[in-house]
C-alpha positions, -999 to +999 in steps of 0.1 A: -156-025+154-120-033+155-092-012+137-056-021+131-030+000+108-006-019+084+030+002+085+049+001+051+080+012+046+098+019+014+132-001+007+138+009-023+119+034-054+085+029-054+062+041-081+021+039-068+014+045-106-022+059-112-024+046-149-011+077-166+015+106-174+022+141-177+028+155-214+061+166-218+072+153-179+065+118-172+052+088-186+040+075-156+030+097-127+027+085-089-010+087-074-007+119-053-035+143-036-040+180-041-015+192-017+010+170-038+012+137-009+021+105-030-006+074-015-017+039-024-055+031-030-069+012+000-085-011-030-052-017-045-039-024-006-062-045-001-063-069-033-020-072-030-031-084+007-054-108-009-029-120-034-004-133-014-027-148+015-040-169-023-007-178-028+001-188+008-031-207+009-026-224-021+007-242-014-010-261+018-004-295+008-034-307+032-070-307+013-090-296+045-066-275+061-065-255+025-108-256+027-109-238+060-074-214+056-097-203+019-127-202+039-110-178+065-098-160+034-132-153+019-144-141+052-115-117+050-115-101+018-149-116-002-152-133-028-169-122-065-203-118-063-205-113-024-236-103-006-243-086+021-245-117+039-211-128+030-190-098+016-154-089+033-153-080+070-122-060+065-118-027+047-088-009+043-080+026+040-055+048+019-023+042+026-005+079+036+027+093+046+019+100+087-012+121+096+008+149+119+032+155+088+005+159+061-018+178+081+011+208+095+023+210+059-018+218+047-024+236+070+005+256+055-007+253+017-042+262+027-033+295+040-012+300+010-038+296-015-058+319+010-031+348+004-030+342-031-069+345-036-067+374-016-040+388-032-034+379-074+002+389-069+012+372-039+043+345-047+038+311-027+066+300-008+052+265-007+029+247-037+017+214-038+048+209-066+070+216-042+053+191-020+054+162-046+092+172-062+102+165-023+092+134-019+100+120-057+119+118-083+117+111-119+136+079-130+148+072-167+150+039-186+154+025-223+153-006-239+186-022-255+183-030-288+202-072-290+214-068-316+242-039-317+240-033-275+225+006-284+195+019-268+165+015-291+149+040-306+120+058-292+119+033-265+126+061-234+104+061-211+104+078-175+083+075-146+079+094-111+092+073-084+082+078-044+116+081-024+129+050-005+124+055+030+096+069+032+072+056+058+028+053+049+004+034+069-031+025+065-062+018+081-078-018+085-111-012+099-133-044+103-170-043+102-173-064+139-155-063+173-127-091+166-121-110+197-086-120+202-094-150+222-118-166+199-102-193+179-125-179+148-109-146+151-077-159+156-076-173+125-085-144+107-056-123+124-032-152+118-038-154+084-038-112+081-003-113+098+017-140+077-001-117+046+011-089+058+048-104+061+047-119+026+040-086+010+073-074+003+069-056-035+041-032-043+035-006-069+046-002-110+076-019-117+077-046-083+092-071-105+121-054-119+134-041-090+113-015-076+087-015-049+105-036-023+088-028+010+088-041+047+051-039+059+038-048+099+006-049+114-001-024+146-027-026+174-023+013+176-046+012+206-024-014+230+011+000+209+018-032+199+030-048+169+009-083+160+032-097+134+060-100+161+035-125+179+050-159+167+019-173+181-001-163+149+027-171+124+027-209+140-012-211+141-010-208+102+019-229+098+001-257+116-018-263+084+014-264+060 
């Protein structure tokens, strides 16, 4: 089994919504665990990975050479309805803030909440509030009414937002050994890195100006970077 880790890091705001609010705080809330770290579904990871390797595929002007980079692409990520015979070979993981960060600071909140059970009285120092307010802030916006320039009415809305910055990484375990000198698995890791580059918004709000990210794909065991290997990035663009 082969594992890579796909680095993002925030340019700009970036809300990973999780499809509601807080009453009387915010209308949209950022995804976040119990000790308060903000994170992206490996789900929704993976299907913004899929998107734009479907848009990159589908601008190949070449009919066969868009048959086999799709084909590549199913083997990838799946395809409705897939089997166990043909479903995804890649799965991919949470995406975090780094490992040695969130586990010093539970660590911390875990013996916290042990002082507090022990003692009713005992005043935290550090909650998982604290945790979250850290890393975010809360961002206001209205719409503008066309007519007169004025804000309209009832139209504010606010939403948490994840600190620019910030770095998270994830996971990409495959389900077999990929071979790096096989020309099958080349293509798969060819098509992985120029999908990895494309991805630059993710999150609630990436088309109106949030969510801009710069994301690269690790070999954590060799410490090397695979989307600075132009040989990947020109094995793809032989087919365009």
């Amino acid at each position: 089994m082969s594992s890579y880790t796909l680095k993002i890091k925030l340019l700009s705001d970036t809300t990973f919504g999780r499809g509601d609010g807080v009453a009387g705080l915010v209308d949209q809330e950022v995804e976040h665990d119990r000790y308060g770290f903000p994170y992206l579904r490996g789900r929704t990871l993976k299907g913004l990975l899929s998107e734009e390797c479907d848009n990159l595929v589908a601008v190949i002007p070449h009919e066969n050479q868009r048959k086999h980079w799709r084909k590549v692409a199913d083997e990838l990520f799946g395809k409705p309805g897939s089997t166990l015979d043909n479903q995804a070979i890649m799965h991919s993981g949470d995406a975090c803030l780094p490992t040695d960060l969130r586990s010093a600071i539970a660590a911390q909140l875990d013996e916290e909440s042990e002082k507090k059970r022990e003692n009713s009285k005992y005043q935290p120092t550090l909650t998982n509030t604290d945790i979250l307010e850290s890393l975010t802030t809360i961002r206001r916006q209205t719409a503008i009414d066309p007519e007169n320039g004025a804000s309209a009415e009832r139209s504010l809305r606010s939403a948490r937002v994840i600190l620019r910055e910030l770095p998270f990484e994830s996971k990409l375990l495959f389900a077999r050994k990929l071979n790096e000198e096989s020309e099958e698995d080349k293509d798969i890791l060819a098509l992985l890195v120029v999908g990895t580059l494309a991805l630059r918004r993710m999150g609630s709000g990436r088309n109106r100006g949030r969510g801009h990210v710069q994301c690269t794909l690790w070999d954590i065991q060799k410490n090397s970077e695979i989307t600075q290997k132009f040989c990947y990035i020109e094995r793809f663009g032989k087919g365009i």
